[in-house]
C-alpha positions as CSV (number, residue, x, y, z in Angstrom):
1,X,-29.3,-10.3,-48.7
2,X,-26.1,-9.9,-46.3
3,X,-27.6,-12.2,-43.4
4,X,-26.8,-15.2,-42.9
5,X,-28.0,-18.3,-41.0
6,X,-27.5,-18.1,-36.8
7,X,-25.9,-21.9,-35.1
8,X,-26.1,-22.4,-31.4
9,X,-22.5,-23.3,-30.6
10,X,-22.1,-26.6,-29.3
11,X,-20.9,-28.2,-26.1
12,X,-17.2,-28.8,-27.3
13,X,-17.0,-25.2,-28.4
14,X,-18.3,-23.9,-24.6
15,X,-15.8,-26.1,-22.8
16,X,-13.2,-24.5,-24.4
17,X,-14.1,-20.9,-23.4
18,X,-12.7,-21.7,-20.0
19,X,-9.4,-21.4,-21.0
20,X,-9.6,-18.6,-24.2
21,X,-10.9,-16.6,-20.9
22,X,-7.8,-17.4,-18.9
23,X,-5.0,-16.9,-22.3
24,X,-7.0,-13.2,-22.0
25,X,-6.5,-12.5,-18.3
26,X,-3.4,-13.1,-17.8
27,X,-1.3,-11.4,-20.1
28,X,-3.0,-8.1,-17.9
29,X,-2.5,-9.4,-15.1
30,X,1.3,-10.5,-16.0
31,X,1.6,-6.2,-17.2
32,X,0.1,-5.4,-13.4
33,X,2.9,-7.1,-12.0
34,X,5.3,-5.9,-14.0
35,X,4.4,-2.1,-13.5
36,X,4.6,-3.3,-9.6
37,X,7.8,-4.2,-9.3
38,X,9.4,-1.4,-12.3
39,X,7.6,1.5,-11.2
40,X,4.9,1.0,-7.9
41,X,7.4,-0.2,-5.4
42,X,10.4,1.5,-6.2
43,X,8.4,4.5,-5.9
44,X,6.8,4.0,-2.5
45,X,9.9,3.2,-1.0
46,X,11.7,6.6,-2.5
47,X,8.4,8.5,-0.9
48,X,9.0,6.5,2.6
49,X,12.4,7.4,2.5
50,X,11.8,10.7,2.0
51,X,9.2,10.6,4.4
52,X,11.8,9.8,7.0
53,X,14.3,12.6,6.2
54,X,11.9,15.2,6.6
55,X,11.1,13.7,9.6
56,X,14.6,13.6,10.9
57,X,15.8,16.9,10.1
58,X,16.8,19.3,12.9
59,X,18.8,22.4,13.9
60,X,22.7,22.7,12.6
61,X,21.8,20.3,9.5
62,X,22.5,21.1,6.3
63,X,19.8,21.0,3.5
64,X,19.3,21.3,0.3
65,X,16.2,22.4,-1.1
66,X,14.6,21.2,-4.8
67,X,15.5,24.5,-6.4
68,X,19.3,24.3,-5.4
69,X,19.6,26.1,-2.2
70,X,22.1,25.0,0.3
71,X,21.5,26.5,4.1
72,X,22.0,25.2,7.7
73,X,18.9,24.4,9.4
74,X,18.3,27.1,11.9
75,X,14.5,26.2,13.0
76,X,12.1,23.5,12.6
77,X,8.3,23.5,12.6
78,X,5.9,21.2,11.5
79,X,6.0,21.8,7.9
80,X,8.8,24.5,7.4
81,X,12.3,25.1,8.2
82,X,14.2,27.6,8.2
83,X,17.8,28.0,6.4
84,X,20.6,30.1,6.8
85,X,21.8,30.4,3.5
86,X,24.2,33.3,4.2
87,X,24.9,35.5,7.3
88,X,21.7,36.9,8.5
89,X,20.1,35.5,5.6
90,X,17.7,33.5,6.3
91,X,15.1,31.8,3.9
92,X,11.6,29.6,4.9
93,X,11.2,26.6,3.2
94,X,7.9,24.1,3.0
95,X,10.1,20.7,4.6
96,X,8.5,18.5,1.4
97,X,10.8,21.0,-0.8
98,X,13.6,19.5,0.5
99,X,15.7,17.2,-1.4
100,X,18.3,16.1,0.7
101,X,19.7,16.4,4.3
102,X,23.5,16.0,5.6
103,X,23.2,15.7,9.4
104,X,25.1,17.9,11.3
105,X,29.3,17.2,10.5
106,X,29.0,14.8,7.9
107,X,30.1,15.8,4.5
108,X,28.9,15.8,0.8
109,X,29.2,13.0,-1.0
110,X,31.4,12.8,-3.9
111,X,29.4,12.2,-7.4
């Protein structure tokens, strides 16, 4: 009632897959690059730069942790630090909490 008749396709018809296949791939592939350079890469180097300032902090610098504390470095271990954040106050921190390092007589910079 509702079926109808089944045709082979024909050789034209085949040849010209080749190319709806492509007109398919490469808008996806076009969006992969595109997320690559907006968001992959710009990410991985903020991680590696991070990466590196934990790596180089050390005693007398000043640090600033995610949740807004601001202390001098008075010891380093492998994966804490410890800040002075008043006189005799002194706080442990995880170093991958830290947002930001001033080395040791530099100053702030102005926003």
């Amino acid at each position: 009632m509702f079926a109808s008749p089944a045709y082979a396709s024909t050789g034209a018809a085949a040849a010209s897959g080749g190319g709806a296949i492509i007109a398919q791939v490469l808008p996806l592939v076009l969006i992969f690059v595109a997320f690559w350079f907006l968001l992959i890469r710009p990410q991985s180097k903020r991680m590696k730069q991070h990466r590196d300032m934990i790596g180089a902090v050390k005693k007398n610098d000043t640090a600033v942790t995610t949740g807004g504390l601001i202390g001098k470095v008075t010891r380093v271990d492998e994966t804490e630090v410890e800040l002075e954040i008043a006189q005799n106050v002194r706080v442990r921190v995880i170093k991958t909490m830290l947002s930001e390092v001033r080395p040791h007589g530099t100053k702030p910079a102005n926003d």
